[in-house]
KOLPAGU-806402 format. One record per residue: residue in three letters; x, y, z of N, C-alpha, C in turn; residue number from 1. Coordinates in Angstrom, 2 decimals. Layout:
Ala;X;Y;Z;X;Y;Z;X;Y;Z;NUM
...
This chain:
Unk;278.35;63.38;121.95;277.60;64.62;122.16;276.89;65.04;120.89;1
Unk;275.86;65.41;121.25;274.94;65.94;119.86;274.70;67.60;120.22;2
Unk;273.78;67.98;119.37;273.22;69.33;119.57;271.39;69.45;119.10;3
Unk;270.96;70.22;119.89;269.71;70.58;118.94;269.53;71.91;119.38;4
Unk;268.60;72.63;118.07;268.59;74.34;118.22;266.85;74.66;118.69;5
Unk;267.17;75.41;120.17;266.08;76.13;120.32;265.23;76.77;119.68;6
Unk;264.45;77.49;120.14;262.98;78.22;119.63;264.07;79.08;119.05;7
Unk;264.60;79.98;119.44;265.27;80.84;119.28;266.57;81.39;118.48;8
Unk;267.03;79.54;118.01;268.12;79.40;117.60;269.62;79.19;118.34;9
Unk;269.52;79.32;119.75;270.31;78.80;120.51;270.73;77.64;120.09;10
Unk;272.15;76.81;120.25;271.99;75.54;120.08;272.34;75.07;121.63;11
Unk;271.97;73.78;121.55;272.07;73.38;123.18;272.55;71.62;122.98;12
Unk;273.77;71.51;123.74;274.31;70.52;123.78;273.60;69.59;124.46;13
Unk;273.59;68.14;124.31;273.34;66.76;125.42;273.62;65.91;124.97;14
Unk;273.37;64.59;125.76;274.16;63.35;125.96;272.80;62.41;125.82;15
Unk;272.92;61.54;125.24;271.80;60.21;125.11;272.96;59.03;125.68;16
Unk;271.94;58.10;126.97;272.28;57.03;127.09;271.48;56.13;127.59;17
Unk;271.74;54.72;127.38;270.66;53.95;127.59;269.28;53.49;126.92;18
Unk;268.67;52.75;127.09;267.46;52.59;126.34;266.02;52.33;126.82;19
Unk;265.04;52.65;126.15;263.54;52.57;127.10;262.97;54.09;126.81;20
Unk;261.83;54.55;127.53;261.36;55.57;127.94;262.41;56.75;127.71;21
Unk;261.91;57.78;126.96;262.79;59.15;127.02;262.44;59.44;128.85;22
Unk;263.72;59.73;129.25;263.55;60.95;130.03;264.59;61.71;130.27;23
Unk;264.55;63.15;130.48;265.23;64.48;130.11;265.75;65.16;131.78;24
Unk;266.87;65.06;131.98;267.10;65.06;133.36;267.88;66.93;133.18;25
Unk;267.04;67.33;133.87;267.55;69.30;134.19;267.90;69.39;135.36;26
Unk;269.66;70.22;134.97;270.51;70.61;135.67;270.65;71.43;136.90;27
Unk;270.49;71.69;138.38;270.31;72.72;139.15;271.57;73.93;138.90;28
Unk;271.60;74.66;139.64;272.60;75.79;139.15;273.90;75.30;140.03;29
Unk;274.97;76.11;138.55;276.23;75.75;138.37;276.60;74.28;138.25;30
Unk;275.61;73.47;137.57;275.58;72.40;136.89;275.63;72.18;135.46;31
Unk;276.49;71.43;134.82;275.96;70.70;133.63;276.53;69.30;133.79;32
Unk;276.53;68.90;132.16;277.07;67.55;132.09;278.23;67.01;132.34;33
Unk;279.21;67.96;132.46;280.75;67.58;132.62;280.62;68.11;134.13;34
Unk;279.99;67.95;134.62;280.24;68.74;136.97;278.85;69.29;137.27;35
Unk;278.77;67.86;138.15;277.60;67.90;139.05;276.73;66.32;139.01;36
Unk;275.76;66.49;139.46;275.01;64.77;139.86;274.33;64.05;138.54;37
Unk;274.47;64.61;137.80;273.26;64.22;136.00;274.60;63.25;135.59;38
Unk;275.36;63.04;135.76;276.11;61.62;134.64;275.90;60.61;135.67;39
Unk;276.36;60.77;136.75;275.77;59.38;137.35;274.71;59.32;137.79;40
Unk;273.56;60.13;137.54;272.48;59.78;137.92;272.10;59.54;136.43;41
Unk;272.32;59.41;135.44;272.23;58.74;133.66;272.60;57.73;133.65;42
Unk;273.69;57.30;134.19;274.13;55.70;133.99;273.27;54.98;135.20;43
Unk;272.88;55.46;136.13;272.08;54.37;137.08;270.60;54.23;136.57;44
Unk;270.33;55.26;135.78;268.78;54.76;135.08;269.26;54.64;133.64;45
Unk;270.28;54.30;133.31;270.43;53.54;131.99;269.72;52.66;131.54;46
Unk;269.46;51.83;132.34;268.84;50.48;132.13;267.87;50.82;132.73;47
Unk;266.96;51.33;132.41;265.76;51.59;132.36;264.91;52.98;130.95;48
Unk;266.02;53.94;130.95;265.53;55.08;130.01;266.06;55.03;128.89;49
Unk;265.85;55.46;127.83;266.70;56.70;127.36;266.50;57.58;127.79;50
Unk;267.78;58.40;128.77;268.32;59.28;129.65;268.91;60.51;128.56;51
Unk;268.68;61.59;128.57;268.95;62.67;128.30;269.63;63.83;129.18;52
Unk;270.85;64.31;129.00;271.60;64.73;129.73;271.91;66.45;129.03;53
Unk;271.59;67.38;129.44;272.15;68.72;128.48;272.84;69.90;129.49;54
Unk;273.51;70.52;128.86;274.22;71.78;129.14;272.98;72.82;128.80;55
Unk;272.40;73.17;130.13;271.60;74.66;130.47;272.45;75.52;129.72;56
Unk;271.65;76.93;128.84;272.28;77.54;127.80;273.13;78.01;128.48;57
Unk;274.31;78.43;127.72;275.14;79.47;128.82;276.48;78.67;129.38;58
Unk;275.83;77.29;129.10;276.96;76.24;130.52;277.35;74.85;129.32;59
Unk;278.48;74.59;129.65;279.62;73.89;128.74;279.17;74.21;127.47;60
Unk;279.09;72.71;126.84;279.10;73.48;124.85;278.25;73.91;124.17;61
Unk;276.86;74.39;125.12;275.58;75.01;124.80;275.95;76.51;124.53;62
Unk;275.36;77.27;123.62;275.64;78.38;123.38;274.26;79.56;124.29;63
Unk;274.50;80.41;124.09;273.49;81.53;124.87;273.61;82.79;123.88;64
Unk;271.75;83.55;124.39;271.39;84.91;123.97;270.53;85.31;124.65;65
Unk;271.03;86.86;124.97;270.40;87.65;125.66;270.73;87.40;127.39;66
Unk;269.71;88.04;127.81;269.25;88.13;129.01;269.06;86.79;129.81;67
Unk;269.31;86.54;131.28;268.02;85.44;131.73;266.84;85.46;131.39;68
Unk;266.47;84.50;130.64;264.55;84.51;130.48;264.05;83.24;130.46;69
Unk;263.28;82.82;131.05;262.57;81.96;131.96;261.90;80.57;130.82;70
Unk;261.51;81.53;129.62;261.10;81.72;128.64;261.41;80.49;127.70;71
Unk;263.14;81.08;127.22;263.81;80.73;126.61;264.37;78.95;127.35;72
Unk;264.42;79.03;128.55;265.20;78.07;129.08;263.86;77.12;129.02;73
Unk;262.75;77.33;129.10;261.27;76.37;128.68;261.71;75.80;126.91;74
Unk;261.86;76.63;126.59;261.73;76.66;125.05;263.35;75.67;124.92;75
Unk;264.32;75.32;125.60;265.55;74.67;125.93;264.44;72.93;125.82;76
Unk;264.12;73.20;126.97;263.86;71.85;127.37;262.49;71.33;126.79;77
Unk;261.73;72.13;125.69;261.13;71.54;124.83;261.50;71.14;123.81;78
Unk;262.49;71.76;123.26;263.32;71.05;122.18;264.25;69.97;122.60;79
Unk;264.76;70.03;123.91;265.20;67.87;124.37;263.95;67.43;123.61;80
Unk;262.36;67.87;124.31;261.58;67.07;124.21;261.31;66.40;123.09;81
Unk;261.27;67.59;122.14;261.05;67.30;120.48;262.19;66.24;120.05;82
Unk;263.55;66.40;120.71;264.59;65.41;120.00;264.41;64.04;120.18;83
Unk;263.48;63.74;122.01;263.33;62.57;122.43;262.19;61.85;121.47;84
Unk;261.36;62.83;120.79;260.78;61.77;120.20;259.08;62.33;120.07;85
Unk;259.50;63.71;120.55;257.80;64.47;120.72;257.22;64.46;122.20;86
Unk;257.53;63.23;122.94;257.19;63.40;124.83;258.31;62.55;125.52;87
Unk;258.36;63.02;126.83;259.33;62.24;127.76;258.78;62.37;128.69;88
Unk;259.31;61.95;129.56;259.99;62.36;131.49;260.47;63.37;131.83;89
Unk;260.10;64.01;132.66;261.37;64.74;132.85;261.65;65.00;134.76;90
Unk;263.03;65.31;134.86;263.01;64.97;136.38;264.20;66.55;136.51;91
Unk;263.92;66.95;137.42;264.52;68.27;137.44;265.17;68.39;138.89;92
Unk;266.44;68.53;139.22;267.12;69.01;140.53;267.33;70.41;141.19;93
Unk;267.08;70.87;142.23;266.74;72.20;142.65;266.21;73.07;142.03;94
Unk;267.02;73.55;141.62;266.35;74.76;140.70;266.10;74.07;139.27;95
Unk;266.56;73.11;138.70;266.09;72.74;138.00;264.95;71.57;138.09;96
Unk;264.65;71.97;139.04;263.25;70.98;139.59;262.18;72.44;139.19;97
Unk;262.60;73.44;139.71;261.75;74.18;139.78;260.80;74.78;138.22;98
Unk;262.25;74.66;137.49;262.32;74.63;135.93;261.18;73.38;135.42;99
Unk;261.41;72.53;135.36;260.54;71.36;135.12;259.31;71.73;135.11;100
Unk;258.57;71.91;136.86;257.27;72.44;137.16;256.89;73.34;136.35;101
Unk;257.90;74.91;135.66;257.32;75.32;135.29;257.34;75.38;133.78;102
Unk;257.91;74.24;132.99;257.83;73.64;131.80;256.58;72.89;131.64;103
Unk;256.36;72.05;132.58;254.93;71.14;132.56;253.80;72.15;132.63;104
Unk;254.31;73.19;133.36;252.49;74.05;133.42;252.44;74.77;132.27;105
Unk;253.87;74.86;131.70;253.55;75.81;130.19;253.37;75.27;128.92;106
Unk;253.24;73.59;129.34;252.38;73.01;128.21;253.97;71.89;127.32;107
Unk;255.01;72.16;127.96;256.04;70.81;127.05;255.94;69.73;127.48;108
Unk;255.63;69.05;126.52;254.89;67.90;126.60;255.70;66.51;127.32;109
Unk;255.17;66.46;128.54;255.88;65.64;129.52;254.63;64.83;129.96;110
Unk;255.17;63.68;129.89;254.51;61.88;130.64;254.12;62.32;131.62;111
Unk;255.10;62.91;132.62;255.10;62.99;134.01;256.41;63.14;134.17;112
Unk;256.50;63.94;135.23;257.87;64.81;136.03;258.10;64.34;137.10;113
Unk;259.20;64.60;137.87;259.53;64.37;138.76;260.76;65.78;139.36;114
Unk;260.21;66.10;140.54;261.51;66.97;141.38;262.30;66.56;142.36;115
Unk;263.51;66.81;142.30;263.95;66.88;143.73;264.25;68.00;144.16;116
Unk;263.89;68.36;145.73;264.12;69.48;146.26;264.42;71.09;145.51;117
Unk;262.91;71.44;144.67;262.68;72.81;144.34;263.65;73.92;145.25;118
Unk;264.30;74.59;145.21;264.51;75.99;145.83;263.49;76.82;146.48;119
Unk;262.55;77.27;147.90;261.94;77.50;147.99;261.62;77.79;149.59;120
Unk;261.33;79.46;149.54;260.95;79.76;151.07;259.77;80.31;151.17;121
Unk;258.83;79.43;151.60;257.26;79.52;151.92;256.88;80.09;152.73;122
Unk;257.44;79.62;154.28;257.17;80.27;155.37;258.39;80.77;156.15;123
Unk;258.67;81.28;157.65;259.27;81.72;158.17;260.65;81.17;159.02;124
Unk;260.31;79.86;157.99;261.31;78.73;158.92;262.77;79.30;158.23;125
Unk;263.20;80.24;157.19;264.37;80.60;156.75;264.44;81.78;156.17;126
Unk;265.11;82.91;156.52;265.15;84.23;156.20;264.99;84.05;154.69;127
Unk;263.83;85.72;154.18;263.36;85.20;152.44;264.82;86.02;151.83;128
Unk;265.00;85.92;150.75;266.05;86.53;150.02;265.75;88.03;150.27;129
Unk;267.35;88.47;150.43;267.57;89.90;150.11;267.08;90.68;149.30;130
Unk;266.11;91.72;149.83;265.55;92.41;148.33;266.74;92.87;147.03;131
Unk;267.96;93.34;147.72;269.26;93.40;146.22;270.01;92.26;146.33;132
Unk;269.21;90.78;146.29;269.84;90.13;146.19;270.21;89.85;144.46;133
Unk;269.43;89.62;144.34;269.53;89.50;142.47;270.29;90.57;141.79;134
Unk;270.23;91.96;142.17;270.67;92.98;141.54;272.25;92.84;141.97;135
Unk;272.82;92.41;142.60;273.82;92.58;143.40;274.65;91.27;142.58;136
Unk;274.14;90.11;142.48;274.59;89.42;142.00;275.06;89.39;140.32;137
Unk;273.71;90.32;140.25;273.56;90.49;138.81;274.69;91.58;138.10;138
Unk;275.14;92.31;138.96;275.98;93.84;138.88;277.64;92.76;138.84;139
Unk;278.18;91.76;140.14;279.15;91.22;139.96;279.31;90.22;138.53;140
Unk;278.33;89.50;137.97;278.36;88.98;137.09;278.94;89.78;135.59;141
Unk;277.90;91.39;135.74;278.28;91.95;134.32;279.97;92.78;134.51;142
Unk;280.56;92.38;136.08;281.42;92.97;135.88;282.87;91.84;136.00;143
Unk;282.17;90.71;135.64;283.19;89.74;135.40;283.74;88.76;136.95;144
Unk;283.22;89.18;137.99;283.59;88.89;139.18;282.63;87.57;139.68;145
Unk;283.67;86.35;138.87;283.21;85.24;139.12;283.13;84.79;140.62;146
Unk;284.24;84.71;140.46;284.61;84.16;142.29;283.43;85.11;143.26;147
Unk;283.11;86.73;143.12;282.11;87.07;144.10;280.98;86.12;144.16;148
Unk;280.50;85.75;142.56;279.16;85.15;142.42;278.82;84.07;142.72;149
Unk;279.82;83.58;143.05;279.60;81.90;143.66;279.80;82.04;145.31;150
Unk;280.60;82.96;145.91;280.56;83.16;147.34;279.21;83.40;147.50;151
Unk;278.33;84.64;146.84;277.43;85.22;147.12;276.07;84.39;147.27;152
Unk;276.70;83.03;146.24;275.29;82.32;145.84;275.53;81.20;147.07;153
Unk;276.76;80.62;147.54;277.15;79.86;148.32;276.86;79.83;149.74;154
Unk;276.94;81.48;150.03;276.55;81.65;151.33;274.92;82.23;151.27;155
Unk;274.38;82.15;150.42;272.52;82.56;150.63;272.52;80.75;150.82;156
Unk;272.74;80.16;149.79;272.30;78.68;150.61;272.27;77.84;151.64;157
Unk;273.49;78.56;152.52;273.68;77.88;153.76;274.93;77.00;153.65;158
Unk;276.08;77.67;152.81;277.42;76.88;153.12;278.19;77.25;154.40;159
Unk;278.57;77.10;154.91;279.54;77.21;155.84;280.21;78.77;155.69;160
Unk;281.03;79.60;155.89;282.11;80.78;155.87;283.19;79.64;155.08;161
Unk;283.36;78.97;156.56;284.87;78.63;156.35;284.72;76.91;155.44;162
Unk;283.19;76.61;154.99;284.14;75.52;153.51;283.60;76.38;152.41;163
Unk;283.08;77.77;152.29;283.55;78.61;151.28;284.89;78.66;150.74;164
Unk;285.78;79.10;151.65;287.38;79.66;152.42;287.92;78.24;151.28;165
Unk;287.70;76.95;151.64;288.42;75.84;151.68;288.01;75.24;150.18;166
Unk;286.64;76.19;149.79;286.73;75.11;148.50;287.05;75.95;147.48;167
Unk;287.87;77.31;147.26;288.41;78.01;146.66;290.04;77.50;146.41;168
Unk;290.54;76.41;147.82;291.32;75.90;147.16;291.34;74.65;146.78;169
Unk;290.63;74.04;145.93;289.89;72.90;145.71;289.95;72.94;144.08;170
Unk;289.99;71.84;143.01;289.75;72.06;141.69;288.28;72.29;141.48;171
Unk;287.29;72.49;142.14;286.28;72.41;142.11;285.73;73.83;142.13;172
Unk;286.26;74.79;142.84;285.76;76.30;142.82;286.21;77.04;141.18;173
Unk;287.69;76.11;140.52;287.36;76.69;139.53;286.21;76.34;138.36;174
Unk;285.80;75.39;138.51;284.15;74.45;138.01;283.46;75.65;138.25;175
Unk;283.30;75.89;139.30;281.80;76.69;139.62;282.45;78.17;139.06;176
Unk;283.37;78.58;139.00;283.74;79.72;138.58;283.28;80.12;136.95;177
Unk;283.64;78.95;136.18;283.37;78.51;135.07;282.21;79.28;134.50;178
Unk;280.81;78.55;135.31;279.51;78.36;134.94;278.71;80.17;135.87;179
Unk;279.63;80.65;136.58;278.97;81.71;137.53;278.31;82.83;136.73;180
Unk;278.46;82.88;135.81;277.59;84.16;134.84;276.41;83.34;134.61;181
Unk;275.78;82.22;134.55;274.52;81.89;134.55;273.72;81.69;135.68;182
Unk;274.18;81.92;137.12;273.39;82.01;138.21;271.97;83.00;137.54;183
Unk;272.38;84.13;137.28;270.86;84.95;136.91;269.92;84.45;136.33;184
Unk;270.06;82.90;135.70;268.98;82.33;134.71;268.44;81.65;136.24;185
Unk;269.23;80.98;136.70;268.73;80.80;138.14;267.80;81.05;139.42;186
Unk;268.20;81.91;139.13;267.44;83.43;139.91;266.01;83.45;139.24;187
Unk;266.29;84.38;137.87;264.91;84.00;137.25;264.27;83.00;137.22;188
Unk;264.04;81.67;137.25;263.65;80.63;138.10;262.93;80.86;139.07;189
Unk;263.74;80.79;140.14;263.27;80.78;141.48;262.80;82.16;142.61;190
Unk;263.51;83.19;141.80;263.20;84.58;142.41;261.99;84.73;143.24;191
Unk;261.13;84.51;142.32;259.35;84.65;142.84;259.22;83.74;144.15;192
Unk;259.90;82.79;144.57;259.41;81.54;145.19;260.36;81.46;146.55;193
Unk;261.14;82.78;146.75;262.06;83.09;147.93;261.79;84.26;148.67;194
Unk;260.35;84.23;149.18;259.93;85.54;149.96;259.26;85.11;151.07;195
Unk;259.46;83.80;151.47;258.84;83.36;152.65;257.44;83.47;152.34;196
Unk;256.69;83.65;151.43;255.13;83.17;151.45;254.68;82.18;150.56;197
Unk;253.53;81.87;150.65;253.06;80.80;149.98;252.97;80.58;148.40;198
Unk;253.10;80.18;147.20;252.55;80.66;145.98;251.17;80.30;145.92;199
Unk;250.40;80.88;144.92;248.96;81.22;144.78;248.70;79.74;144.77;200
Unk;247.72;79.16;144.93;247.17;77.42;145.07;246.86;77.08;143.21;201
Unk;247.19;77.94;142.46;246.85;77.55;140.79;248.04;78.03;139.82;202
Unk;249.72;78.02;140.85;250.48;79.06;140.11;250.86;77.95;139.09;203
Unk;251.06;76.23;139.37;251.25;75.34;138.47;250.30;74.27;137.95;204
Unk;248.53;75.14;137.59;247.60;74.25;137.48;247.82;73.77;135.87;205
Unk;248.56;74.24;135.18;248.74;73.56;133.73;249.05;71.96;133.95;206
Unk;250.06;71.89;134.75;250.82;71.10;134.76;249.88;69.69;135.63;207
Unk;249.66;69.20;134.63;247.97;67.92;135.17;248.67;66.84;134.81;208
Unk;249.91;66.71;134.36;250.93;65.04;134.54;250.43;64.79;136.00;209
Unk;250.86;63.58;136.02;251.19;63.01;137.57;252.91;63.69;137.69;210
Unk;253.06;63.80;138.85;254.12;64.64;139.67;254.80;63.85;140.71;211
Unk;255.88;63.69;140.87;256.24;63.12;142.09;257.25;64.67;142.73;212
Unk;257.17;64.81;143.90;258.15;65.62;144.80;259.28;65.01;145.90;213
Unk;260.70;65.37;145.90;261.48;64.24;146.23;261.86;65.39;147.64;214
Unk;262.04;64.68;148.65;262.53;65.94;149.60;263.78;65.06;150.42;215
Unk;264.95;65.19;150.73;265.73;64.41;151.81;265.55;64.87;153.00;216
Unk;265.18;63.57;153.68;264.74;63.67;155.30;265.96;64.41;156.10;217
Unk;267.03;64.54;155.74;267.59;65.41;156.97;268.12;66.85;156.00;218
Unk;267.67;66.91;154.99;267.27;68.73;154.59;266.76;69.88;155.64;219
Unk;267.22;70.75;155.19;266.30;71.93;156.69;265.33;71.72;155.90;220
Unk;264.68;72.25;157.44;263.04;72.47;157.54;262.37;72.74;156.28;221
Unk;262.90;74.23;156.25;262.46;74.86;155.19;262.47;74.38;153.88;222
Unk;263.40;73.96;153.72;263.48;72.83;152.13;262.34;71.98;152.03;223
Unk;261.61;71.38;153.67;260.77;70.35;153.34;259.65;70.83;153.58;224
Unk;259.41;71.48;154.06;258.34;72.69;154.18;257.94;72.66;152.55;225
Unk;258.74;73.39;151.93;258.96;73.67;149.83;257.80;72.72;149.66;226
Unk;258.65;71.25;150.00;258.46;70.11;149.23;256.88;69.91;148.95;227
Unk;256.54;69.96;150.42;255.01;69.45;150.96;254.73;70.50;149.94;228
Unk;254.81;71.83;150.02;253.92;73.17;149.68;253.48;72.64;147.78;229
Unk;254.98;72.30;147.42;254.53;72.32;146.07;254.16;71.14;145.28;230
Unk;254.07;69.71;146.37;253.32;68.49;145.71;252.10;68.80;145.81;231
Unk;251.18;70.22;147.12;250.20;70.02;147.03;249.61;71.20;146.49;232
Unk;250.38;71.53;145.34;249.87;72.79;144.74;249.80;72.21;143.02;233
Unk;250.78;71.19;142.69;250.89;70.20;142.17;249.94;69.68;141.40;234
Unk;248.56;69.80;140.75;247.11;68.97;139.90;246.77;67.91;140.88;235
Unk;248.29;67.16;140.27;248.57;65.41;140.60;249.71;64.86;141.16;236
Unk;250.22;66.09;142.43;251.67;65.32;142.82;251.22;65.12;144.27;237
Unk;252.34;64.30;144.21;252.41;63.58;145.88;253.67;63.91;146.36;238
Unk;254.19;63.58;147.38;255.51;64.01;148.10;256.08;62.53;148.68;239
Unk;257.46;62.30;148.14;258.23;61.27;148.68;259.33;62.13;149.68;240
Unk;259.67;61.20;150.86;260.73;62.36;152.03;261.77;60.44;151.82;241
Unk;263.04;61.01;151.58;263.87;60.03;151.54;264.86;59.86;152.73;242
Unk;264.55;58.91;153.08;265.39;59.06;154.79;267.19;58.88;154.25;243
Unk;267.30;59.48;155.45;269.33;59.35;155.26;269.65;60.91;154.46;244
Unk;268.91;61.23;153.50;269.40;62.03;152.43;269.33;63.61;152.81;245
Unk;270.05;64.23;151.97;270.01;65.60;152.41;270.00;66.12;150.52;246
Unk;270.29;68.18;150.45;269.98;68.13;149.27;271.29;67.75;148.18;247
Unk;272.35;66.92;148.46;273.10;66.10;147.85;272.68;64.68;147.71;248
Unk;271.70;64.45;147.10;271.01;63.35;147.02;272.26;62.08;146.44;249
Unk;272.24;61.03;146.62;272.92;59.89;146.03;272.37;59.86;144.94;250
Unk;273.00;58.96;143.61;272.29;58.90;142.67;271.63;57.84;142.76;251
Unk;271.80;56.41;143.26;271.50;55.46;143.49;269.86;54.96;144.26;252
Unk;270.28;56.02;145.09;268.98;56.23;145.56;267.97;57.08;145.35;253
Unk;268.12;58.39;144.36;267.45;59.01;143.37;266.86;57.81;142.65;254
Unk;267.57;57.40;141.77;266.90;56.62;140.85;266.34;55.31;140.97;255
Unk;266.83;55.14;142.20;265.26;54.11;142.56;264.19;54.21;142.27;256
Unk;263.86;55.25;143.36;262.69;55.90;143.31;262.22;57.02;142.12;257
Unk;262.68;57.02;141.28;262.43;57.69;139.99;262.32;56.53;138.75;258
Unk;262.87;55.13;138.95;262.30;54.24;138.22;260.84;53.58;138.92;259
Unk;260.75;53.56;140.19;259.29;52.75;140.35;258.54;54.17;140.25;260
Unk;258.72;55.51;140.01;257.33;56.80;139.82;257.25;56.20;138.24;261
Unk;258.51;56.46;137.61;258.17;56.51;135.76;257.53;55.13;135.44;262
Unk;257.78;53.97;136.33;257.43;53.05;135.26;256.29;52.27;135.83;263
Unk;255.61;52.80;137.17;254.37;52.31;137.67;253.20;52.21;136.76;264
């Protein structure tokens, strides 16, 4: 494990493995490097990258300041960039897909990106977020009430009631318990992009890399709805739909198709 320090002075933990091409793989929420899909999706493009792996501020041995700001977490993943070498790849999962997009339009200097399945309600195919949804979440967080914040975030996504119920007794709810005070960086993210309408046709015209958009064919609607909306809002992206897959993507089959986009 190494470190490098933000704009800001944050320091922010990651992992280098493999060799080739930098690319900088960002975490979706209640993810880092020790829990969730980024280590084995690092060792299956080993042999192809140097793969970059980090703790989003806030989450395992990355440190944090202030507020969620949108800002700061850009200014995160430009300094991977600077460590990789001045430019990379970068490939971003849900919400940290969404992160990516809006790193590339704010100018950190990326080859070309890649998403899988952005967070995102365009049209009417899925109720838009609660107007106190954020505030609500945001109120259990400053009052220490982990376990609310992961129910709260669990059931806006579409988990089940009852494998809520079941994965509280699981080693795994205390994982997500862990990381639950950084949902709000989350939020800030994606907030804007959960009201059931369209975003403006130039909200990511910075961003003039080539783009790939990853969507799994048996995702709801609405997820693939996202997908289409934002490869073609995109400069230069296109939309891949991966059959079999949902938004628990395999890694195996992620990085297929993320070695023939990077190295075409």
């Amino acid at each position: 494990m190494a470190h490098t320090t933000s704009k800001d002075g944050t320091k922010i933990a990651y992992s280098k493995t493999g060799s080739g091409p930098a690319l900088v793989i960002v975490d979706g929420a209640l993810c880092h490097r020790g829990f969730g899909p980024a280590p084995d999706l690092a060792k299956a493009l080993a042999a192809n990258f140097t793969v970059y792996t980090y703790d989003r501020r806030g989450r395992g041995e990355s440190g944090t300041t202030g507020a969620p700001d949108v800002d700061r977490e850009v200014e995160d993943i430009a300094a991977l960039v600077e460590e990789a070498g001045g430019t990379a790849n970068l490939f971003g999962m849900s919400s940290g897909g969404a992160l990516v997009a809006e790193a590339a339009h704010r100018g950190v200097a990326a080859e070309r990106i890649a998403i899988y399945e952005a967070p995102m309600v365009v049209d009417d195919t899925h109720s838009p977020m609660a107007p106190d949804f954020v505030a609500r979440v945001s109120r259990a967080v400053a009052e220490d009430r982990r376990g609310d914040v992961v129910k709260m975030f669990m059931r806006y996504v579409g988990t089940p009631a009852f494998a809520v119920v079941m994965m509280q007794l699981t080693p795994v709810w205390k994982k997500l318990k862990q990381v639950a005070h950084t949902l709000p960086n989350d939020l800030a993210v994606v907030g804007e992009f959960q009201h059931g309408t369209l975003p403006p046709a130039n909200r990511w015209a910075g961003a003039e890399m080539s783009a790939l958009v990853i969507a799994g064919e048996k995702s709801p609607v609405y997820m693939r709805n996202a997908q289409q909306c934002l490869a073609s809002a995109l400069p230069n992206g296109k939309l891949v739909v991966l059959p079999g897959q949902t938004h628990m993507v395999k890694a195996a089959v992620t990085a297929r198709v993320l070695v023939d986009f990077f190295t075409e």
